[in-house]
VOKE-640718 format. One record per residue (C-alpha): x, y, z; chain; residue number from 1. Coordinates in steps of 0.02 Angstrom, whole numbers. Layout:
N
px/py/pz/chaine/num
X/Y/Z/A/NUM
...
This chain:
431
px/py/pz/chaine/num
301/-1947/-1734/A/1
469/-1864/-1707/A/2
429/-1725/-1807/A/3
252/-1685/-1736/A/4
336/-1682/-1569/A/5
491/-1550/-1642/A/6
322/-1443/-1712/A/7
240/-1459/-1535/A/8
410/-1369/-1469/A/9
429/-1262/-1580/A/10
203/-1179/-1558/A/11
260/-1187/-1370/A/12
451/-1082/-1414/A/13
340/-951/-1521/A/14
181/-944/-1395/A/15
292/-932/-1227/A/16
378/-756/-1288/A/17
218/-675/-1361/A/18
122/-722/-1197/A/19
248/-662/-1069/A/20
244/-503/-1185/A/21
69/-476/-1167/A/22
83/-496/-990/A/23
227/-368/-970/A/24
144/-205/-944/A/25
224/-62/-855/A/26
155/57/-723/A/27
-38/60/-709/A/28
-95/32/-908/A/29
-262/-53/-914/A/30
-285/-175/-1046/A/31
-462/-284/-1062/A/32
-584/-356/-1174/A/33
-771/-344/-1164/A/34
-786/-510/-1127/A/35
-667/-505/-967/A/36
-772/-337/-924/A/37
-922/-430/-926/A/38
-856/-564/-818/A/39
-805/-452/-699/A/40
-965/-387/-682/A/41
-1061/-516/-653/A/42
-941/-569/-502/A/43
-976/-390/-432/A/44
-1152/-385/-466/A/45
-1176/-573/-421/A/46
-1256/-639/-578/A/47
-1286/-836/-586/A/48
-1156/-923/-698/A/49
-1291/-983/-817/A/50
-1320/-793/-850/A/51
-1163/-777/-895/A/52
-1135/-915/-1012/A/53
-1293/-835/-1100/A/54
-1187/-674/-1137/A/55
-1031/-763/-1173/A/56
-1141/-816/-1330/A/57
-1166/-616/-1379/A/58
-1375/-621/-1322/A/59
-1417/-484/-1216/A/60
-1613/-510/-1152/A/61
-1695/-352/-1090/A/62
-1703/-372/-919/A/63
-1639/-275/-782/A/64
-1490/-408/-723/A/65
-1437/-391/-898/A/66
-1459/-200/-902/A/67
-1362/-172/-753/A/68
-1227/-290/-808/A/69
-1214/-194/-988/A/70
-1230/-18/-886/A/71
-1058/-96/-755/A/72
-956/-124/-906/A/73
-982/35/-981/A/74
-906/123/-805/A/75
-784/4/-813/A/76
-704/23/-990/A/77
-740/214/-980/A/78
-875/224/-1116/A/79
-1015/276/-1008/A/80
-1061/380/-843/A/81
-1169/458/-762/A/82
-1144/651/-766/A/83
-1121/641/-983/A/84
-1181/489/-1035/A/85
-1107/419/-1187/A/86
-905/428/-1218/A/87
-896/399/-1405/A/88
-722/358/-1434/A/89
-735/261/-1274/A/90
-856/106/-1345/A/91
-804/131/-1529/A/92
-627/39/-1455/A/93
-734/-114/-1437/A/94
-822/-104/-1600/A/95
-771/-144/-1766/A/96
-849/-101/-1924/A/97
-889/-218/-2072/A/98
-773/-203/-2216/A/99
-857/-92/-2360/A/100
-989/-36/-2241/A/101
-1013/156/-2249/A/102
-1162/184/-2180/A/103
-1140/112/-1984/A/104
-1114/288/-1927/A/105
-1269/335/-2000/A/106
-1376/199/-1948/A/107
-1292/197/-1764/A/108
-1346/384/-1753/A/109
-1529/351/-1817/A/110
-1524/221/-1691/A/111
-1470/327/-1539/A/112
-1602/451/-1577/A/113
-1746/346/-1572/A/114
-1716/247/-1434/A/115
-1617/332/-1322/A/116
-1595/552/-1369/A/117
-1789/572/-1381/A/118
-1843/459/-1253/A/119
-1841/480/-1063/A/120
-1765/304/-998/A/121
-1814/269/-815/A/122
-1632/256/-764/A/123
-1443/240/-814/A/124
-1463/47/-813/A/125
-1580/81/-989/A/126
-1499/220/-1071/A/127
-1339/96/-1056/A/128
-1409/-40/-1126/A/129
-1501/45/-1255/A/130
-1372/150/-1318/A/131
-1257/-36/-1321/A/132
-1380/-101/-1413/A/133
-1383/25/-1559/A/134
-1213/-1/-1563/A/135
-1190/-196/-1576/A/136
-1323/-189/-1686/A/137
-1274/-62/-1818/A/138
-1089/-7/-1802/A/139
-1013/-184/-1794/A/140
-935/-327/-1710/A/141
-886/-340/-1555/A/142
-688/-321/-1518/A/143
-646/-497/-1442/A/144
-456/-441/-1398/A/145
-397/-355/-1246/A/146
-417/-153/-1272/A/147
-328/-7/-1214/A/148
-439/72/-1076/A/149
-386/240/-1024/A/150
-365/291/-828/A/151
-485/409/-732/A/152
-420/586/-691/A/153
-382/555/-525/A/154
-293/363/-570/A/155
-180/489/-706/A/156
-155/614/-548/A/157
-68/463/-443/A/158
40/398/-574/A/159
107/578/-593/A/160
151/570/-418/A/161
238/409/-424/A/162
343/490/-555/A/163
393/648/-447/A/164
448/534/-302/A/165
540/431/-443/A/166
630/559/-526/A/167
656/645/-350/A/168
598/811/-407/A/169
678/949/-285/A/170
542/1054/-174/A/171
590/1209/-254/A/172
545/1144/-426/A/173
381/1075/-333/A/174
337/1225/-273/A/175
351/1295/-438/A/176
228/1173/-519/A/177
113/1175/-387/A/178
100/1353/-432/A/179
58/1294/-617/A/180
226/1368/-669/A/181
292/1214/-770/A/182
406/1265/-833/A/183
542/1177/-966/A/184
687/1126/-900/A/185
754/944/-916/A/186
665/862/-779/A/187
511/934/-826/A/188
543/851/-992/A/189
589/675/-933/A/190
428/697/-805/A/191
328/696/-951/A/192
406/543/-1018/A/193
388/465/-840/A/194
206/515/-862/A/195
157/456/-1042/A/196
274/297/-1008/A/197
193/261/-839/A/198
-2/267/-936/A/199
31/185/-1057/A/200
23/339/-1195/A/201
236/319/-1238/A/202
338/172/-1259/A/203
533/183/-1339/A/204
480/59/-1455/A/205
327/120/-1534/A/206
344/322/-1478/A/207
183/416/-1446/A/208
27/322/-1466/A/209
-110/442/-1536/A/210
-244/319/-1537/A/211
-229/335/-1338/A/212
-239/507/-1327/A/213
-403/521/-1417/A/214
-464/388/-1278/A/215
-381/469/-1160/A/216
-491/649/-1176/A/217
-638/539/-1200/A/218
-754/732/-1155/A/219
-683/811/-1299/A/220
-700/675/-1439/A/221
-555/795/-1552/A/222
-544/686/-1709/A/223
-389/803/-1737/A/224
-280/664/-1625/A/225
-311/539/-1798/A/226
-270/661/-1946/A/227
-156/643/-2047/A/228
-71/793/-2005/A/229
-51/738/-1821/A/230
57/581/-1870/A/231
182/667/-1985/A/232
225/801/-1850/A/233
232/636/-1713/A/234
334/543/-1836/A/235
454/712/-1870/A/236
505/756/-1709/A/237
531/543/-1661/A/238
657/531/-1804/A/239
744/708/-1768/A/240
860/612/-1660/A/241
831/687/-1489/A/242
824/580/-1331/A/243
651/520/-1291/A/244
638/641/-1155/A/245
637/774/-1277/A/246
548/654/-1403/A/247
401/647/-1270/A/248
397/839/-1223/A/249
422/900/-1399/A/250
271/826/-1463/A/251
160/881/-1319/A/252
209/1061/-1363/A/253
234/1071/-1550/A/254
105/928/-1618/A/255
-26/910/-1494/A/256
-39/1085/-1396/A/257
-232/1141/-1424/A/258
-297/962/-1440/A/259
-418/876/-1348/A/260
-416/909/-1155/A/261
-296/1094/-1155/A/262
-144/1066/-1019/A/263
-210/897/-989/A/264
-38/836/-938/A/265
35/1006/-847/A/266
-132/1001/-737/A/267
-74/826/-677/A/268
72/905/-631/A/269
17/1050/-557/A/270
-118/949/-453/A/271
19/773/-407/A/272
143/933/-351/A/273
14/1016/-215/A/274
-14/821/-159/A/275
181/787/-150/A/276
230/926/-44/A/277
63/917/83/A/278
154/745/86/A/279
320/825/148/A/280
235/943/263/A/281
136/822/345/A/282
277/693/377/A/283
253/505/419/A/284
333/518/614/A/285
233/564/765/A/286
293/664/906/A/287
329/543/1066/A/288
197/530/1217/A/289
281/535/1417/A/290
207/396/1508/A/291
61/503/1609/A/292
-30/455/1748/A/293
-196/417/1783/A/294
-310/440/1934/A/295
-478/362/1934/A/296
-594/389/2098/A/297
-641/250/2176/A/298
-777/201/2308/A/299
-789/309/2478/A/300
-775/184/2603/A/301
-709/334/2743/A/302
-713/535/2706/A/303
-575/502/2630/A/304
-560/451/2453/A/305
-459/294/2387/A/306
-354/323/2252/A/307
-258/180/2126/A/308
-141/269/2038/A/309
-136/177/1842/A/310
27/197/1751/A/311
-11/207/1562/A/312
157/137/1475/A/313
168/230/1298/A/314
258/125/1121/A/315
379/250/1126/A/316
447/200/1291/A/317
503/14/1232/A/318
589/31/1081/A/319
642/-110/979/A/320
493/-216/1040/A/321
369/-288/955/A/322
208/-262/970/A/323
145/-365/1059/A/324
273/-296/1197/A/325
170/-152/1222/A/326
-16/-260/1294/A/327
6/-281/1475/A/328
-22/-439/1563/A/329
-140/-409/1729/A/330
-17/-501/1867/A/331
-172/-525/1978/A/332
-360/-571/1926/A/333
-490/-420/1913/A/334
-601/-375/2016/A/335
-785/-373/1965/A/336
-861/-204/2071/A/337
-660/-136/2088/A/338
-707/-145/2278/A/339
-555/-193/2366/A/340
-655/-298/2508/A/341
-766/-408/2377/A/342
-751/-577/2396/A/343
-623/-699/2318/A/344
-709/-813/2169/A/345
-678/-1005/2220/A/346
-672/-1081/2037/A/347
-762/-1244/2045/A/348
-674/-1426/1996/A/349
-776/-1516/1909/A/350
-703/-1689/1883/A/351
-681/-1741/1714/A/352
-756/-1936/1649/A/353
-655/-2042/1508/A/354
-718/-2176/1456/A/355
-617/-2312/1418/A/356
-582/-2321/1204/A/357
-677/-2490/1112/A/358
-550/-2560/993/A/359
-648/-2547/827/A/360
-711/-2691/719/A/361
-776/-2730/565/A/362
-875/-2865/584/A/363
-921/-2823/768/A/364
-886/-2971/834/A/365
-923/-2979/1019/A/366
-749/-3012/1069/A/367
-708/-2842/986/A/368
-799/-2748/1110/A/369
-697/-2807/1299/A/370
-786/-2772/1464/A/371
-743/-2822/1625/A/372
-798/-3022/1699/A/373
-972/-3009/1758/A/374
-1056/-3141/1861/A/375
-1159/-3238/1773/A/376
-1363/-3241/1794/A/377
-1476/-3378/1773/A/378
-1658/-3364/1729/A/379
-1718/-3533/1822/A/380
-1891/-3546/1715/A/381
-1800/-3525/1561/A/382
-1658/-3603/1558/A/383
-1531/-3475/1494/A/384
-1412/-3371/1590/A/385
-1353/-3208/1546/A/386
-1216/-3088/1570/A/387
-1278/-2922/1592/A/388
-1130/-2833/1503/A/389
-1158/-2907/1352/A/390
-1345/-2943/1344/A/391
-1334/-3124/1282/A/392
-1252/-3272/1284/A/393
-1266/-3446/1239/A/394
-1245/-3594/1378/A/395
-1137/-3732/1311/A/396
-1274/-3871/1319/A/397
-1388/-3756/1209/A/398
-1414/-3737/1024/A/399
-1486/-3571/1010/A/400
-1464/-3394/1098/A/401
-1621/-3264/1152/A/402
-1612/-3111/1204/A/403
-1620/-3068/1390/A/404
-1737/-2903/1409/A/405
-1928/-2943/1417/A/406
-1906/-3109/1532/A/407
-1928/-3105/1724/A/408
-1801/-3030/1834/A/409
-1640/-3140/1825/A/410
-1605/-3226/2020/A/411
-1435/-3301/2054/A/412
-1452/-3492/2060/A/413
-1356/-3568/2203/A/414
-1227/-3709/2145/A/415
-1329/-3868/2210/A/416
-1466/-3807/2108/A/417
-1368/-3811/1958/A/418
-1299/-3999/2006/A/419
-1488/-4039/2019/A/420
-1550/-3963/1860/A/421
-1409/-4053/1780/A/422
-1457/-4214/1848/A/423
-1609/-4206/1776/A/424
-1576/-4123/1604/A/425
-1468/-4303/1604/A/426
-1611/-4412/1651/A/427
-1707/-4343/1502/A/428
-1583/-4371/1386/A/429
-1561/-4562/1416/A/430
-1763/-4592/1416/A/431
């Protein structure tokens, strides 16, 4: 038992490190499976759970929930939009071929032509799920690990601007690039490592990842990112001993210049530079407002007009306050028709009613619930009296209790009655 419980600690020493790995991931790098993509989808296109337990187990019905749902996780792991349709290298990241199976490129092809290319599908929810289809059915099995997905032009365009205000790039050398003059001089090589680093395309450890460059200019499709070719140059200029700023901008210019997207990475500069110094020309302080004055006409009451002057207090005036500083407190109530002569509103008191609190009881006793004395009533045909607070009570020369609603009005029965019918109650008894 000992030595299952040394194993269990030593799973939890290996998992703990490999987990809080895969969690680590710097600047804006996207990493997700198809199976978190589809989840997400469903939330955002409010499919039932039971749906989505259904695709969990890889079956994809044809109808349109299921359509839409395949068509929302194409946009969202950049395989699909609208304007060109199919990104290649975009869903083959989620695919993976059978081992000793060379025909899936062929038979996916065959399969995109007949039921997507030469048809005309009603909408982008079909030729999504059609052109899915083709692919889960003849290129291979679906990915089940998270994936690299690669950022939208405008996400890339923002995380080059996060590196220009990290690196503090001087407004000369801004204007410069905003020009597209980018020029190489070392902090335009270290803002291309800031770049690759910051989307997940460079890390120290592994150097330039060419896989995500090919997803990365998913329009072009260049196979030329996955040649052979490609890697030695990478893995040449990565072991020339240079720092990785050079390492970075080295292999942009000598090994991947005239691949895929051209000036891909100098356009994000060019375009985050224009953005950076708007930024600096706008500023983020306002000029301060005087406190003005405001005159509002009122009612003629004589020829001559009445005037309340309104004193409009600006922020800027009360520094150091917060805000709620700045809402003014009316010192008198308004007026409803801003005549000065209307008359006053006399609020009404209404007075308020509390009833006295009944101790609670379980077994609702009738001593639980305590009322004040009452006088008690006698009903003189039958023999019971009654306390109207309560509803009921037993006398003390009687075996049984009956209600007191549905009998004749109750009278009070004067004391020397009561001697009487005592009396004779007595003379009963003893015959």
């Amino acid at each position: 038992m000992q030595h299952l419980g040394q194993l269990c600690l030593a799973l939890v020493a290996l998992v703990l490190p490999l987990s809080a790995q895969a969690n680590d991931v710097k600047g804006v790098i996207v990493e997700k499976s198809f199976l978190q993509s589809m989840q997400d989808c469903a939330e955002y296109l409010q499919i039932p759970r039971h749906r989505l337990v259904q695709y969990m187990a890889y079956e994809f019905p044809e109808d349109e929930d299921t359509k839409c749902l395949i068509y929302c996780v194409g946009v969202d792991l950049r395989w699909w939009n609208n304007t060109c349709g199919l990104h290649e290298p975009g869903i083959v990241n989620f695919f993976q071929p059978v081992q000793g199976d060379r025909q899936y490129e062929k038979r996916t092809n065959e399969c995109l032509e007949r039921n997507v290319r030469s048809l005309k599908l009603p909408n982008h929810c079909c030729q999504a799920y059609e052109t899915f289809q083709c692919y889960f059915r003849e290129f291979g099995n679906l990915v089940t690990c998270p994936q690299y997905v690669p950022l939208t032009k405008l996400q890339a365009t923002q995380a080059a601007l996060d590196c220009l205000n990290i690196l503090r790039i001087s407004d000369d050398l801004l204007k410069c690039y905003s020009e597209g003059n980018v020029r190489d001089v070392p902090e335009t090589r270290c803002l291309y490592q800031c770049i690759d680093l910051r989307t997940g395309l460079y890390t120290p450890e592994h150097g330039i990842y060419l896989s995500r460059f090919y997803l990365r200019d998913l329009e072009a499709n260049d196979l030329r990112y996955l040649n052979q070719e490609t890697k030695t140059c990478r893995d040449r200029i990565r072991h020339s001993g240079c720092n990785s700023c050079s390492e970075v901008y080295d292999t942009h210019q000598q090994c991947l210049n005239g691949i895929g997207v051209s000036g891909y990475t100098s356009g994000l500069i060019t375009e985050a530079s224009k953005i950076a110094l708007a930024n600096l020309e706008a500023g983020c302080c306002t000029e301060k407002v005087e406190p003005q004055i405001l005159v509002e006409p009122q009612v003629v009451i004589e020829p001559q007009v009445v005037v309340e002057p309104q004193v409009v207090v600006s922020a800027s005036s009360e520094e150091g306050y917060s805000y709620a500083s700045y809402q003014l407190v009316p010192e008198a109530p308004c007026i409803s028709c801003g005549r000065p002569n209307s008359v006053p509103v006399i609020p009404v008191l209404v007075p308020q009613y509390n009833p006295p609190s009944k101790p609670c009881s379980r077994c609702r006793a009738p001593s639980a619930f305590v009322t004040p004395a009452a006088t008690p009533v006698v009903d003189y045909r039958t023999r019971y009296r009654t306390v109207p607070s309560t509803g009921q009570e037993l006398l003390p020369t009687l075996g049984k209790s009956v209600p007191s609603f549905g009998y004749p009005k109750p009278v009070e029965l004067a004391s020397r009655w009561a001697r009487v019918y005592h009396a004779i109650d007595a003379s009963f008894q003893t015959h």
